[in-house]
C-alpha positions in Angstrom: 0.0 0.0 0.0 1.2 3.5 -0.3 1.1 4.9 3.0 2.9 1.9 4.7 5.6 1.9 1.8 6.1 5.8 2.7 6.3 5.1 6.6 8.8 2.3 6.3 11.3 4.9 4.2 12.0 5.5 7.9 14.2 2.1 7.8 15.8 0.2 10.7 18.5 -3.4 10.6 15.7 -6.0 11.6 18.9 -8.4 12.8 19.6 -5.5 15.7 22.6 -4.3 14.3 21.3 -0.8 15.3 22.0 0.5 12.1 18.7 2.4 9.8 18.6 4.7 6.8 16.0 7.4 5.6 15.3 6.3 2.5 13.4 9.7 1.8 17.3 10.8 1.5 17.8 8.5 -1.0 16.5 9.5 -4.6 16.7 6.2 -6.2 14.2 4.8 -3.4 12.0 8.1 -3.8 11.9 7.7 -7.8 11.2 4.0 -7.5 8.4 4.5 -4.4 6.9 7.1 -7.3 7.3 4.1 -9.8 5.4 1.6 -8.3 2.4 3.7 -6.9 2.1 5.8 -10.0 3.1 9.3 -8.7 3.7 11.5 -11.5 6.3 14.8 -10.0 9.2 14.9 -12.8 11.7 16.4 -10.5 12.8 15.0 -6.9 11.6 17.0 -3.5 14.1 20.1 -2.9 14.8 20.5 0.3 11.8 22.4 1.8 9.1 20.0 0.2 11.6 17.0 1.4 11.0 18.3 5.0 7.3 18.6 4.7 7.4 14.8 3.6 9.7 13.7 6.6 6.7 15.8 8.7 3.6 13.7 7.2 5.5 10.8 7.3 5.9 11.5 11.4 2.2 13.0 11.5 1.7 9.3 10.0 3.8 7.5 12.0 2.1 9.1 15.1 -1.1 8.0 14.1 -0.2 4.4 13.3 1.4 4.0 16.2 -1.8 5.1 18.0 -3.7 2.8 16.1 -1.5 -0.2 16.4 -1.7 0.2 20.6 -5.4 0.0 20.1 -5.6 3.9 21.6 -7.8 5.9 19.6 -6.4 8.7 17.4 -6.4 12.5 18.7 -8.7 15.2 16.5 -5.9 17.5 16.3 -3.7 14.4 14.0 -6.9 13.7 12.4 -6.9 17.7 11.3 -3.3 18.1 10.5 -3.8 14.8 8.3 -7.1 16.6 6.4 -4.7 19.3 5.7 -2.5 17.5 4.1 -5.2 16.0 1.7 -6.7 19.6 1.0 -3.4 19.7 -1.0 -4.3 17.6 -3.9 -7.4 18.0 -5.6 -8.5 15.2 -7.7 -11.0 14.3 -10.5 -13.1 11.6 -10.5 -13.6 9.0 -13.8 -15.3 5.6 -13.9 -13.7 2.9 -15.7 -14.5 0.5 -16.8 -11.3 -2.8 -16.5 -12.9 -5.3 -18.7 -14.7 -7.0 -15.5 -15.7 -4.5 -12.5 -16.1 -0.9 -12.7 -14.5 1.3 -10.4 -13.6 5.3 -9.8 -10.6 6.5 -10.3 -9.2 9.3 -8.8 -6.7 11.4 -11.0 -4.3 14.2 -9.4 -5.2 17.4 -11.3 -1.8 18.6 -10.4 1.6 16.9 -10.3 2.8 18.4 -7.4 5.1 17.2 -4.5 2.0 18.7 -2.4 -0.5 16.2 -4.3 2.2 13.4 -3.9 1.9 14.2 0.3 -2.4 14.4 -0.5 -2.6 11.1 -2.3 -0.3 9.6 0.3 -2.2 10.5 3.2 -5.5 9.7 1.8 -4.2 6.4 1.4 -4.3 5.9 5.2 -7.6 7.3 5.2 -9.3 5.2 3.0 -7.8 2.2 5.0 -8.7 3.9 8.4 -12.4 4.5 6.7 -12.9 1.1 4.3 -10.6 -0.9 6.1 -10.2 -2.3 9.5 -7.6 0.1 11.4 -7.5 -2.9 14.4 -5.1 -4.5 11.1 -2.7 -2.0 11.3 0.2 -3.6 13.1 4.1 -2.9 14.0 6.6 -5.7 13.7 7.1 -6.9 17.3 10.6 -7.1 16.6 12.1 -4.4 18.3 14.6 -3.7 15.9 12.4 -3.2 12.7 9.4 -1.8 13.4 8.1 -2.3 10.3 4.5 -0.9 10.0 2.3 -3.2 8.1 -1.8 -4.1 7.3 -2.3 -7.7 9.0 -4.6 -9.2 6.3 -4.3 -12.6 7.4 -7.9 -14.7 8.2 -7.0 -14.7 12.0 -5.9 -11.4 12.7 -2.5 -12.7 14.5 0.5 -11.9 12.4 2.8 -10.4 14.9 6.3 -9.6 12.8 6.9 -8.2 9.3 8.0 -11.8 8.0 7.7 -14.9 9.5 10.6 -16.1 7.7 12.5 -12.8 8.4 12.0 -11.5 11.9 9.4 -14.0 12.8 12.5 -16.7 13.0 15.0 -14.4 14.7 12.3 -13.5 17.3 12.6 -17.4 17.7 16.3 -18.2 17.9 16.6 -15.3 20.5 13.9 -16.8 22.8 15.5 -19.8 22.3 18.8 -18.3 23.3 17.5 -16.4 26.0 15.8 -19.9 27.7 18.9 -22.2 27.3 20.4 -18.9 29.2 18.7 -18.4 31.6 18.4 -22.6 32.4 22.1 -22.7 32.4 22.1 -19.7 34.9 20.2 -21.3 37.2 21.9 -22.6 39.9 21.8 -26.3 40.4 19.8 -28.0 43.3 22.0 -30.4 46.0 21.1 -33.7 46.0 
């Protein structure tokens, strides 16, 4: 989804090296986020309009995080978020994909303004036709990689099973055979 692709630019070393990159900074991650959800700005952020993404992306953040504890979000974010959105009018057209119709929604301007609009309506329209309880952050400490839990069950606790969900395992594992070994051992 767009919004959680934007909120994990902010990225952190799942295996706990401590080490994390904003990808915002980087303009071959910001030209290929614009790729793959169809943002049309020809030319990257300057530095001003680079700040006000880093700002929506915290506003976001702040939000998600909300969300994710289960704590309900404060008017004031939900006002600096409509904000944002008032920055990108759109146009409306139904089309028709050769099965379902649907409405799209076209930027009238390409503007890094419409960019942060479109992006923060994406969290709206999951907070609004979605279920925000889905909204989860790895329980990894050292990712905290935001996602949308769409599994049947509701339970997905990291990012990736495979990834994080496995080192979350071996350092349990770790931490047990520890603290057994610790333990000091009782006299016969």
């Amino acid at each position: 989804m767009l919004w959680d692709d934007f909120l994990n630019s902010e990225w952190h070393d799942w295996r706990g090296s401590g080490r994390s990159e904003d990808r915002l900074d980087q303009p071959e991650w910001i030209r290929k986020w614009q790729e793959a959800h169809g943002l049309a700005v020809e030319r990257l952020p300057d530095a001003r309009q680079l700040e006000a993404l880093k700002r929506l992306r915290s506003l976001m953040q702040s939000m998600v995080k909300l969300l994710a504890a289960e704590e309900p979000v404060p008017e004031l974010l939900i006002e600096e978020l409509n904000q944002v959105m008032e920055g990108g009018p759109v146009l409306r057209r139904l089309v028709w994909n050769g099965e379902q119709y649907r409405v799209r929604l076209e930027a009238q301007r390409s503007t890094w303004e419409a960019v942060m609009a479109e992006t923060a309506a994406s969290l709206a329209r999951t907070l609004a036709e979605g279920d925000p309880t889905r909204i989860r952050i790895c329980e990894n400490r050292d990712c905290l990689w935001i996602y949308y839990d769409d599994t049947r069950n509701r339970s997905k606790r990291y990012c990736d099973d495979k990834l994080c969900g496995n080192l979350m395992k071996v350092r349990r594992f770790r931490a047990k055979k520890k603290a057994e070994a610790e333990e000091p051992e009782e006299p016969e």
